[in-house]
C-alpha positions in Angstrom: -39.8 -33.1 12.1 -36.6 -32.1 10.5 -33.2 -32.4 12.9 -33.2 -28.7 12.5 -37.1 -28.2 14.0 -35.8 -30.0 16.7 -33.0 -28.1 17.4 -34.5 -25.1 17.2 -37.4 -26.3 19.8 -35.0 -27.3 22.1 -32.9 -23.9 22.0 -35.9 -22.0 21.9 -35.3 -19.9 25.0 -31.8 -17.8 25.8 -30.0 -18.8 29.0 -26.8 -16.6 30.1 -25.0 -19.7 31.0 -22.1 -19.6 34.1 -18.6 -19.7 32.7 -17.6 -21.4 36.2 -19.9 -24.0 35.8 -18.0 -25.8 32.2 -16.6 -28.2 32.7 -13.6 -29.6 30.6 -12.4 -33.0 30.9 -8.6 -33.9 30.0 -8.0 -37.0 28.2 -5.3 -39.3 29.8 -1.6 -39.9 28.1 -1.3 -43.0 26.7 2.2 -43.4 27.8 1.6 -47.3 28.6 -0.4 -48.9 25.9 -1.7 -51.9 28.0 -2.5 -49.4 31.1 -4.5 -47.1 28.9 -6.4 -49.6 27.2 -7.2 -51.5 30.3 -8.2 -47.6 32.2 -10.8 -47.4 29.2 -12.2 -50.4 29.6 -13.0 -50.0 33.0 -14.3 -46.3 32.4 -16.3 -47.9 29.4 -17.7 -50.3 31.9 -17.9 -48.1 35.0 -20.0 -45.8 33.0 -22.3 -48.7 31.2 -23.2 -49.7 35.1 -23.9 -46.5 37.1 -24.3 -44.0 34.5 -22.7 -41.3 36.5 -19.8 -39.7 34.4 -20.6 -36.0 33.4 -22.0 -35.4 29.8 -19.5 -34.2 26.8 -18.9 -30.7 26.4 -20.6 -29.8 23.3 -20.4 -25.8 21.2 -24.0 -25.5 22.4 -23.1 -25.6 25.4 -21.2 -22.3 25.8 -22.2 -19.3 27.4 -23.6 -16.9 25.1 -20.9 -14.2 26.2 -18.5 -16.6 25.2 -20.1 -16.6 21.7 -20.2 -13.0 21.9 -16.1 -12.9 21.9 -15.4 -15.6 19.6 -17.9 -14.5 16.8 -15.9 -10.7 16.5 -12.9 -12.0 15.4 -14.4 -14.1 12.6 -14.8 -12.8 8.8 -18.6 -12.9 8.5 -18.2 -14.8 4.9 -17.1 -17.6 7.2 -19.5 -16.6 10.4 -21.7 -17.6 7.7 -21.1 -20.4 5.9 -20.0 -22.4 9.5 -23.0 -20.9 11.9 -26.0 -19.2 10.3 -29.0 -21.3 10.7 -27.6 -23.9 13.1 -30.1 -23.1 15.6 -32.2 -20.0 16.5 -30.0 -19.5 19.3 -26.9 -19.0 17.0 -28.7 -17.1 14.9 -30.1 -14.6 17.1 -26.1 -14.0 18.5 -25.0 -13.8 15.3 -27.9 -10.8 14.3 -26.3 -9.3 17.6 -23.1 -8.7 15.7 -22.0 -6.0 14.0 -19.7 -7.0 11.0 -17.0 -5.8 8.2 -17.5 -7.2 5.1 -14.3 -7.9 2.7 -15.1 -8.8 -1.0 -11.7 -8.0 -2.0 -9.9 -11.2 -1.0 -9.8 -14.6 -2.4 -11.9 -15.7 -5.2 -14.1 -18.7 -3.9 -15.2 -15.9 -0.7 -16.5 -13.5 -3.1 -18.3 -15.8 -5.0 -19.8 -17.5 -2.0 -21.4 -14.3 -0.7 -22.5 -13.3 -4.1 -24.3 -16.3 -4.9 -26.0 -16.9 -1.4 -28.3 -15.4 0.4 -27.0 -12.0 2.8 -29.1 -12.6 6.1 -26.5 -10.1 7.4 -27.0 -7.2 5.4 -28.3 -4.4 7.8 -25.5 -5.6 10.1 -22.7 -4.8 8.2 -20.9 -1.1 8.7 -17.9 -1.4 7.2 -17.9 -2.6 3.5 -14.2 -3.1 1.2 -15.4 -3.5 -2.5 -12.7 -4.1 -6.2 -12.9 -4.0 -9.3 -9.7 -5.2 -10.5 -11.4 -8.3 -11.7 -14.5 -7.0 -13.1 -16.0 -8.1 -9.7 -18.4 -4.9 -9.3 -20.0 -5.9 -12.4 -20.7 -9.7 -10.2 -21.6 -7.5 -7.1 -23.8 -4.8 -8.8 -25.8 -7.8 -10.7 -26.3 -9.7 -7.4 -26.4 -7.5 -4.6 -28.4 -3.9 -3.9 -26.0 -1.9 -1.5 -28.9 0.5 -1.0 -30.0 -2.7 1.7 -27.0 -2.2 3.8 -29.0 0.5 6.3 -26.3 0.8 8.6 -23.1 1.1 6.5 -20.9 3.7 7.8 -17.5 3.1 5.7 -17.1 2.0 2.6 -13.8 2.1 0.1 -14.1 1.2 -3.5 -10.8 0.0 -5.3 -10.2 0.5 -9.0 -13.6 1.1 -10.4 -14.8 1.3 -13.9 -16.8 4.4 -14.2 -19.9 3.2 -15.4 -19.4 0.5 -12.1 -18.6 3.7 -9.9 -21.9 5.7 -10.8 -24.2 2.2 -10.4 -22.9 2.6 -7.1 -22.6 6.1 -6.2 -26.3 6.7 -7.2 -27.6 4.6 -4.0 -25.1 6.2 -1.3 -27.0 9.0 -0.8 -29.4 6.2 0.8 -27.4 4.9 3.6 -28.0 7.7 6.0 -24.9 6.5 8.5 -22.5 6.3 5.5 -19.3 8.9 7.0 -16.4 7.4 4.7 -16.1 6.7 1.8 -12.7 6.0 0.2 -12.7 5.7 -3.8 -9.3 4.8 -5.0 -8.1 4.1 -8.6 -10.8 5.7 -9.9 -11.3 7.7 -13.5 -13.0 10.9 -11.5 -13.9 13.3 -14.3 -17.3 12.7 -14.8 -20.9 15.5 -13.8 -22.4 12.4 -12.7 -19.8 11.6 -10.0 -19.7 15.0 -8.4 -23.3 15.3 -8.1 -23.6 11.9 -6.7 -20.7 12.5 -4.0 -22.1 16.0 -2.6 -25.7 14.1 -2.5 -23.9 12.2 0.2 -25.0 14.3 3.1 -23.5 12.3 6.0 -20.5 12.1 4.9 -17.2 13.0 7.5 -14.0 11.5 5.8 -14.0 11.6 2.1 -10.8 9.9 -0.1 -10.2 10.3 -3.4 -7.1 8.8 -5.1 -6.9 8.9 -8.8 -4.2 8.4 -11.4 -5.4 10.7 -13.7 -6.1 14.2 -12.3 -9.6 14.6 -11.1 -12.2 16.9 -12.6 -15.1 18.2 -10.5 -17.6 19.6 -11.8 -20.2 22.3 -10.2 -22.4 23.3 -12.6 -25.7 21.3 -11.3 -27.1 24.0 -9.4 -28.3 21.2 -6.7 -25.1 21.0 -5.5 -24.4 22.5 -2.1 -21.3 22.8 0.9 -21.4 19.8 2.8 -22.3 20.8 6.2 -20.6 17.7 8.5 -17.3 16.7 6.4 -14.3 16.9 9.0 -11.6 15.0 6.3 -10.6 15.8 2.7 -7.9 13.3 1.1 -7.4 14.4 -2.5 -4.7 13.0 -4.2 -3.8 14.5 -7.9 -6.2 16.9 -9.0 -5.1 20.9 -10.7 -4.9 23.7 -9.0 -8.0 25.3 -10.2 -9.9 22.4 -9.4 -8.9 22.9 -5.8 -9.7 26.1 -5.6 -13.4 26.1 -6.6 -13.7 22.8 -4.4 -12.5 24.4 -1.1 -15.7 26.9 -1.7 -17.9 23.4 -1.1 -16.3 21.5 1.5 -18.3 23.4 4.2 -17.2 25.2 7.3 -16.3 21.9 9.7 -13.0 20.5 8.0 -10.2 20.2 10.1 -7.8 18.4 8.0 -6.8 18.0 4.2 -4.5 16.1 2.1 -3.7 17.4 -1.3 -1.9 16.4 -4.3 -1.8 19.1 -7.4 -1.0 17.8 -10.6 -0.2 20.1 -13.5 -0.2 19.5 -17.2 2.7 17.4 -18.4 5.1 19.2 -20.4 4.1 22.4 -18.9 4.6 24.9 -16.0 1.9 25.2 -14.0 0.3 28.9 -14.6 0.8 30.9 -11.8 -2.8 31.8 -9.3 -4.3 35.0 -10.2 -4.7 36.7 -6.4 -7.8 37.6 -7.2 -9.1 34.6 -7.0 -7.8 34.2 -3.2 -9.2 37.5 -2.7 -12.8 36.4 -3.8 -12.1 33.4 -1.8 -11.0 35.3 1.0 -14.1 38.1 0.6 -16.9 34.9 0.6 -17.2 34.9 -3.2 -20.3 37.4 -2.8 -21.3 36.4 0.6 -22.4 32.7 -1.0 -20.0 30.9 0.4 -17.2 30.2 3.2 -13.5 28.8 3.2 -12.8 26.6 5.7 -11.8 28.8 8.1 -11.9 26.0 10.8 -8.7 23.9 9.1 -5.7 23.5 11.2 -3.5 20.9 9.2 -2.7 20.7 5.9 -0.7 18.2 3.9 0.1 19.4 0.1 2.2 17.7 -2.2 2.8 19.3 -5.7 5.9 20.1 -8.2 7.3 23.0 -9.9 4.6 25.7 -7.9 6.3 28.9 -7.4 6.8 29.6 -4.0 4.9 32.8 -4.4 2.0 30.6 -5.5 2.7 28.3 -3.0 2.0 31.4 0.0 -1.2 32.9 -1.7 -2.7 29.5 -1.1 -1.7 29.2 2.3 -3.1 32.7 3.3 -6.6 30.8 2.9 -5.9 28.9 6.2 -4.9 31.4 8.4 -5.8 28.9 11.6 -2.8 26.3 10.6 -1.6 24.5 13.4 0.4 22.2 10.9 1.4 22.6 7.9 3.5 19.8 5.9 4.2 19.9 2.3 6.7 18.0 -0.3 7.4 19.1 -3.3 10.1 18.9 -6.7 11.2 22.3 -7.6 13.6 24.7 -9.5 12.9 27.5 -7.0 16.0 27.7 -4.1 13.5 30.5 -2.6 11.8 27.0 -0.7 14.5 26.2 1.0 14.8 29.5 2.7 14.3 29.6 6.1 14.2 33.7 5.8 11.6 33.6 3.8 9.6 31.1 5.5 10.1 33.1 8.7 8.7 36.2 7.3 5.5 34.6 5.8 4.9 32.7 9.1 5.2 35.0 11.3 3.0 37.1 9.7 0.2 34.8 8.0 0.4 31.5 9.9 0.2 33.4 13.6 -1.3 29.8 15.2 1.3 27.3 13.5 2.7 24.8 16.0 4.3 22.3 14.0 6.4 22.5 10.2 7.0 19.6 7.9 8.5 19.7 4.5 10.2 18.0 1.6 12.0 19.9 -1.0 13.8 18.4 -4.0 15.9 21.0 -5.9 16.9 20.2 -9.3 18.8 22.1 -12.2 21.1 25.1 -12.0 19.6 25.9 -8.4 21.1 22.8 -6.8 24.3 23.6 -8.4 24.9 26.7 -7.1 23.9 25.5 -3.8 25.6 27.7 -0.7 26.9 24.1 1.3 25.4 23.5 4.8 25.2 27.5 5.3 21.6 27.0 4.0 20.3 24.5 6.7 21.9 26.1 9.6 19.7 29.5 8.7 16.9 27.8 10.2 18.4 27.1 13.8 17.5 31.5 14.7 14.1 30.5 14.5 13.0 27.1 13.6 12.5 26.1 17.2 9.1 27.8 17.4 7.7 25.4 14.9 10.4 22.6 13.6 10.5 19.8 15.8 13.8 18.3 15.6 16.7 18.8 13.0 16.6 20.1 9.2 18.5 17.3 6.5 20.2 18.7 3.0 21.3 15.5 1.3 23.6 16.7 -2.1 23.8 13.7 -4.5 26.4 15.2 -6.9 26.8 11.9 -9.0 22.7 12.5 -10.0 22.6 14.2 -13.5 21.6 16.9 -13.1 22.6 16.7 -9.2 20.1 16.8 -6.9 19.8 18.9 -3.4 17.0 17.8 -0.8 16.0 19.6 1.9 13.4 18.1 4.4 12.5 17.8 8.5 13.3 14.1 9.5 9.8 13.3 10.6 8.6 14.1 7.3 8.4 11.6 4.8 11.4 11.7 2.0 9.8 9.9 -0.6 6.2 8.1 -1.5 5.5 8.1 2.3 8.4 5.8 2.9 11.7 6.5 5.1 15.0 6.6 3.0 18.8 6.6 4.2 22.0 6.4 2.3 24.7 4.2 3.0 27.9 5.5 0.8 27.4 8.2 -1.5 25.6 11.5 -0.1 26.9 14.4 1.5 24.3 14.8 4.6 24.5 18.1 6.3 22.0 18.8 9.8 21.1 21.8 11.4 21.4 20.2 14.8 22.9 16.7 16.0 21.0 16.0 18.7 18.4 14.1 17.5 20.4 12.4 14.7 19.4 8.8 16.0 16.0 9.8 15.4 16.7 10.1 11.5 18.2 6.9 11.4 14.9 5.3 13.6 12.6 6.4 11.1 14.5 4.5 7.7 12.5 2.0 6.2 14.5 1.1 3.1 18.3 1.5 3.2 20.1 2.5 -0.4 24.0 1.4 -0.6 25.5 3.3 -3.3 28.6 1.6 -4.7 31.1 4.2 -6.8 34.5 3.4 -8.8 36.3 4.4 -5.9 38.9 2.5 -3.6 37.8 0.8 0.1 39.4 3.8 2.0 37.2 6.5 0.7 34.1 4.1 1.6 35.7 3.9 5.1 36.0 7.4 5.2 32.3 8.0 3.9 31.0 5.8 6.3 33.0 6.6 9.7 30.3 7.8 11.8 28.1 4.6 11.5 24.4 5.0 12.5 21.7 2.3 13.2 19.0 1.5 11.7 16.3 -1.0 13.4 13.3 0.0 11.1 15.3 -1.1 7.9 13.8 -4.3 6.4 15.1 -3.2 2.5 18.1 -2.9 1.3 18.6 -1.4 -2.2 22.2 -1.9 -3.6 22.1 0.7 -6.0 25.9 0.3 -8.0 27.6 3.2 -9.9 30.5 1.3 -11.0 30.5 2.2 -14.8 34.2 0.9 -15.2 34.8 -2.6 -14.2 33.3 -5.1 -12.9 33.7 -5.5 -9.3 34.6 -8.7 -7.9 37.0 -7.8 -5.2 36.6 -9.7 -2.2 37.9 -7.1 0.6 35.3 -4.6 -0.5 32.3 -6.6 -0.6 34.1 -7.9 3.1 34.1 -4.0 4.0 30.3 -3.6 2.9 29.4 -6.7 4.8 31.7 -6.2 7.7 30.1 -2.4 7.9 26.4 -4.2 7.7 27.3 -6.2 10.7 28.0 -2.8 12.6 25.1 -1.1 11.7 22.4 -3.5 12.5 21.8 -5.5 15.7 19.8 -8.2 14.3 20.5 -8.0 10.0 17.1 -11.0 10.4 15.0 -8.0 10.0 16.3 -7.7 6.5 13.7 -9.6 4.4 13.9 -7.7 0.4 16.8 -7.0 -1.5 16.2 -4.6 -4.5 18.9 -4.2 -7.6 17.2 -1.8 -9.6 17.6 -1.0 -13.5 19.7 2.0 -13.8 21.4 4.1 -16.5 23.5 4.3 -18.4 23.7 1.1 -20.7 27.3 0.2 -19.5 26.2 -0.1 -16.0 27.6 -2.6 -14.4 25.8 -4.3 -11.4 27.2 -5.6 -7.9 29.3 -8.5 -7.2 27.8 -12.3 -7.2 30.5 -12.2 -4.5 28.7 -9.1 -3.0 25.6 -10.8 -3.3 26.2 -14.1 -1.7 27.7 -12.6 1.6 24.4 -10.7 1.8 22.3 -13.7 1.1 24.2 -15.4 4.0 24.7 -12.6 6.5 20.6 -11.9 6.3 19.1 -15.5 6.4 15.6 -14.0 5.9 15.7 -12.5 2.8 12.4 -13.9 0.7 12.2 -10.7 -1.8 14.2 -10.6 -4.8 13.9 -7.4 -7.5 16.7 -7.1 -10.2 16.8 -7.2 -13.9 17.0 -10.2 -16.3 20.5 -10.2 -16.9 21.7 -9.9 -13.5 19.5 -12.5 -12.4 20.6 -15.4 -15.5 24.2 -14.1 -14.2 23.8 -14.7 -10.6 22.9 -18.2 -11.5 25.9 -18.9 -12.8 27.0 -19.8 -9.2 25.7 -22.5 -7.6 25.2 -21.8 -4.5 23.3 -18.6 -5.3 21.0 -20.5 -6.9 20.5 -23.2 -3.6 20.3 -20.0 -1.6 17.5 -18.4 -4.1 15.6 -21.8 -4.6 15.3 -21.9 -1.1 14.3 -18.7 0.3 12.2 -16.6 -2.4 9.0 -16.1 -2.2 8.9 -13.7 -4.1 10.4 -12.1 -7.4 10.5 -9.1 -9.7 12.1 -9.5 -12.7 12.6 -6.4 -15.2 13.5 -7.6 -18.9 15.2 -4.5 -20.4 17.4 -5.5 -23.1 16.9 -8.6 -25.6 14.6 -10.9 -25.3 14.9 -13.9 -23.0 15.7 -17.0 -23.8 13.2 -19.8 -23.3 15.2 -22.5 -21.8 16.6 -19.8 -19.9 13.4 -18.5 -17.7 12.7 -22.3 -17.2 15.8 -22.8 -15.4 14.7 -19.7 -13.2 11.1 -20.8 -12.8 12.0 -24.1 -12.1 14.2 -23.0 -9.3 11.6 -20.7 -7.5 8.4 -23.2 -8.1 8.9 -24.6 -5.1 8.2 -21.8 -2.8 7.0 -19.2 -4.9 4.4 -17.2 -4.2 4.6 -13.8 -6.2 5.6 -13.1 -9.9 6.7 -9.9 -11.2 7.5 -9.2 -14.4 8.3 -6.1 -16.3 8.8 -6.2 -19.5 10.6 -3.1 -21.2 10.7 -4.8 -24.7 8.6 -4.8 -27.8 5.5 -7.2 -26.9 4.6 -9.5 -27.6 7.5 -11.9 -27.2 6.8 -15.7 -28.6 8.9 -16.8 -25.5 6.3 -15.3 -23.0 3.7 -17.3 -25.1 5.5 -20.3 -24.0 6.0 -19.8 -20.5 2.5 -18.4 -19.5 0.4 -21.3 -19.6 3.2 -23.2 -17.3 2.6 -20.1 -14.6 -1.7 -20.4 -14.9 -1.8 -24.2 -15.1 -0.7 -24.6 -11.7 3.1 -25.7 -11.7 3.7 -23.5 -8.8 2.2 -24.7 -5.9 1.9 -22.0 -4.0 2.0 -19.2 -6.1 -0.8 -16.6 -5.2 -0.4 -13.2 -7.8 1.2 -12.7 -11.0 1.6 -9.7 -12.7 3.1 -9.2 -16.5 3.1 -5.3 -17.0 4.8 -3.5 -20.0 7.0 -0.2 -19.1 7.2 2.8 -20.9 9.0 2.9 -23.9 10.9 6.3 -24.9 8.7 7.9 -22.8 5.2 6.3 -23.8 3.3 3.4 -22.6 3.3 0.4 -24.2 0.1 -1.7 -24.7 -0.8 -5.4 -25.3 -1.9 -6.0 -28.5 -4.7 -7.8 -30.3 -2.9 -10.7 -31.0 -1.9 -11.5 -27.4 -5.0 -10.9 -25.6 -7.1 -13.3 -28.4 -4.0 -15.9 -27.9 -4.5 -15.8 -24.0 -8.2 -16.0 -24.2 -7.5 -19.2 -25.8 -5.0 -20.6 -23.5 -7.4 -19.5 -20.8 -10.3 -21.8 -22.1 -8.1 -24.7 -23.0 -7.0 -24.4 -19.3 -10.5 -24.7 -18.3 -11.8 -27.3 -19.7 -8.6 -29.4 -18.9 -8.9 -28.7 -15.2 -11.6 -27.1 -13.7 -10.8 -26.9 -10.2 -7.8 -25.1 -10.7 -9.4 -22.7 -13.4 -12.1 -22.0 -11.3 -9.7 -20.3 -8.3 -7.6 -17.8 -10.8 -9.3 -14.7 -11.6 -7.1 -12.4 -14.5 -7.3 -9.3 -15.7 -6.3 -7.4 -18.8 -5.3 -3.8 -18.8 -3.8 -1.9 -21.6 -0.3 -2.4 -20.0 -0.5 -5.0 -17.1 -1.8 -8.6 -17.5 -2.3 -9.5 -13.7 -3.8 -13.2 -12.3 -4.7 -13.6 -8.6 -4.9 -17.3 -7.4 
């Protein structure tokens, strides 16, 4: 009989097992060596004559509640591979479990699950799938998600579209399936729309493409789904909006929009007739969602007037938030918006926007006369105070107008530290502005200390700030001057209680060509005034410049983890970068590099093969990804990606294990490895 027969026989019926009843037996201290060894020899011999000592503890010997609580907070790849068919016992706890499944993190996991058996399947309800390494091609060979009966989530990163319908034609067999997520995705195809409204169960739907999506209703099949509570659409055109709300069905509460609009053109303004129909029931076929309270809409350059004939659709708003880029000052007028609301929006308890005015309008800006319009009435539905930030030095300058709890920009709180003219409708909840900031900017200008002193007098906090983006606008001379990079620091110091939270500091590439960048001297304060920086993003030339100074570079070597580098000039130098990638290889764990020159460059030949090979330790992701170019993508060409696939299979065959952990992917504009 096999040793796992026996074990099986012997654990063939459950027992709830008394927690009180373990128990756990403390070694002693050895802090005398002959006393210890002459207390186990007598416990050795003790035991040897009466047999009386109490048995080892062993893992069997839990409780099966005990099991219960450990088992949930382990990945079931690894429930798996350490547990499943230990004992029938085990097993039947683990079948007890309900699990997510993760097949987007490392390599050796993924390719564990896919070539084993899944004992698991019908347990699994949440499932997280990727394509960024051609693994849905792996999955969709090995696995049948049709067998996952109880799947109730799933989200699908980055698929191919001929990966995306393999797997979109089985969901409408999981009859629990309620979100799906689908992100990164080419949506334009007949095929995908059909197959998402087969999905009949569905309750939170996610869509988030890079190039606009195209639905597509001309199967005659196709009908409103009747349970969806969540819509998450994020770029799409206005008139593929508008003939999706007639589908969504009468249950959705809440929507999240993004409107794209063709590149190079205005968007065309709605025809109201087409609200009207909308408004009428099309016929009598079908209903708006008359049951929608919030809406979230991001779009650019839509007419206000536009803006308001969609909004009549959802007459039940309880909160409305949008963000937009405009030319049209009529947004920012808190008139206007009091008119509309009060006479379309009657239920609307909470406003949210985001308006960035560019052009002629924001130079003809009235100052803060414009905010302070809103303090007769905003109360009713603005929570808190309205921001207009004016960045004159912006060309053309640049007026924003927004509520502090929404969002400035990309979902990401945003405060200035020199530069801006802030004006707010009310001060009392100031702080709360400041609470929110994520990422703090410090603009630098060719201007003496007192003006900074003056810009900066009423100092704010800001305890949410890990970031900080020196952003310099000295186009003059080069700024080395030791009591203004004291000032900055010195006003820093003031403005955060603990400057540990700080862990990224961003130089970004700006314009124009004689922009000069901050201090080394600036730099190094920073570096020792906020010991946890470990993210580093600046260009190339700042970066071969900052380690001109010696202790930069023990500062750098010993902190980064992780680095962006832009090249945006001329080309690099080889002996160059391996001064730089020697100095981060020891802790290194992620590689940027942006490359905004003609590719390929023979250096980066060179120094690729040193990053894949395994000369930094620790690194886990590197990405090589060309910028645009005057406006237009760049691409790899044939040359590189035929050189690469050679330096790839040299790789493997000269070492095997470390070939066997890297997974790479080629894009038309991004080369990215994952380790």
């Amino acid at each position: 009989m096999s040793f796992l027969s026996c074990r099986w026989n012997s654990m063939a019926l459950l027992k709830l097992y008394d927690l009180e009843s373990l128990v756990i037996h403390q070694l002693p201290t050895p802090t005398d060596q002959d006393t210890s060894i002459s207390n186990v020899e007598k416990n050795e011999h003790n035991d040897w004559k009466t047999h009386t000592s109490p048995p080892k503890l062993n893992f069997e010997d839990l409780p099966n509640e005990l099991l219960l609580f450990i088992f949930q907070f382990l990945p079931i790849i690894d429930l798996q591979r350490a547990f499943y068919n230990l004992n029938l016992r085990i097993n039947t706890i683990c079948y007890s479990q309900e699990f997510k499944l993760d097949l987007t993190s490392l390599k050796p996991a993924f390719d564990y699950y896919c070539s084993s058996e899944q004992p698991f399947e019908s347990q699994i309800y949440s499932l997280k799938l990727s394509d960024e390494y051609d693994r849905l091609s792996l999955f969709n060979q090995h696995i049948d998600i049709s067998h996952f009966h109880h799947l109730r989530a799933i989200t699908i990163r980055q698929p191919s579209p001929e990966n995306l319908d393999q797997i979109l034609s089985k969901l409408h067999l999981l009859t629990e399936l309620s979100y799906l997520n689908i992100y990164g995705a080419l949506i334009q195809s007949p095929h995908i729309t059909t197959a998402l409204f087969s999905i009949r169960s569905l309750k939170c739907l996610i869509l988030y493409s890079f190039d606009p999506i195209v639905l597509d209703f001309t199967d005659i099949t196709i009908c409103a789904w009747t349970k969806l509570e969540y819509l998450e659409l994020h770029s799409c055109y206005m008139t593929s909006f508008l003939e999706l709300i007639k589908y969504i069905g009468p249950n959705v509460k809440r929507m999240k929009i993004h409107i794209n609009y063709k590149r190079r053109e205005n968007p065309a303004s709605i025809d109201e007739q087409i609200i009207n129909n909308l408004l009428s029931g099309d016929g009598g076929r079908f209903e708006i969602p008359i049951s929608l309270n919030r809406l979230d809409m991001s779009f650019y350059y839509l007419s206000l007037t536009d803006f308001h004939l969609v909004l009549k659709l959802f007459p039940n708003l309880r909160h409305l938030a949008f963000s937009t880029s405009t030319f049209d000052m009529n947004f920012a007028s808190a008139t206007m918006w009091y008119e509309f609301i009060t006479n379309n929006l009657l239920e609307l308890k909470k406003f949210q926007f985001y308006i960035q005015v560019t052009g002629d309008a924001a130079q003809r800006c009235p100052a803060p006369g414009l905010v302070e319009l809103f303090n007769e009435n905003h109360d009713k539905w603005i929570q808190g105070p309205v921001i207009m930030n004016y960045n004159h030095p912006l060309k053309p300058p640049t007026l924003e107008l927004y509520t502090y709890s929404q969002s400035a920009w990309k979902g990401k709180y945003y405060a200035e530290f020199y530069g801006n003219e802030t004006y707010i409708s009310t001060k009392s909840n100031i702080m709360d502005i400041y609470d929110n900031a994520k990422t703090l900017r410090i603009t630098l200008n060719d201007n003496n200390n007192e003006q900074l002193t003056l810009l900066n007098q009423n100092k704010a906090n800001y305890p949410k700030v890990t970031t900080i983006r020196l952003h310099s606008q000295m186009t003059r001379s080069a700024r080395e001057n030791d009591s203004m990079n004291s000032l900055i620091c010195s006003d820093l110091k003031m403005c955060f209680a603990d400057l540990s939270k700080i862990t990224g500091l961003d130089i970004p590439v700006n314009q124009p060509t004689n922009f000069n960048f901050p201090s080394r001297t600036l730099v190094r304060r920073l570096l020792c005034i906020m010991p946890k920086i470990s993210r580093l993003s600046l260009p190339y030339s700042y970066l071969l410049d900052l380690f001109k100074a010696p202790l930069v570079i023990h500062m750098l070597k010993k902190r980064i983890d992780s680095v962006s580098i832009t090249f945006n000039s001329d080309p690099p130098l080889l002996q160059d970068i391996n001064v730089f990638l020697d100095g981060f290889s020891t802790n290194l764990r992620y590689l940027y590099m942006i490359v905004d020159t003609t590719f390929p460059v023979d250096n980066f030949y060179a120094i690729l093969p040193s990053i894949l090979d395994g000369k930094f330790t620790k690194l886990r992701f590197f990405s090589l990804k060309l910028s645009k170019l005057q406006g237009a993508p760049q691409t790899f060409s044939t040359e590189f990606k035929l050189w690469l696939k050679v330096c790839l299979t040299i790789m493997i065959k000269n070492d095997k294990k470390r070939s066997s952990a890297i997974e790479f992917n080629i894009k038309d504009s991004e080369f990215a490895a994952a380790f």
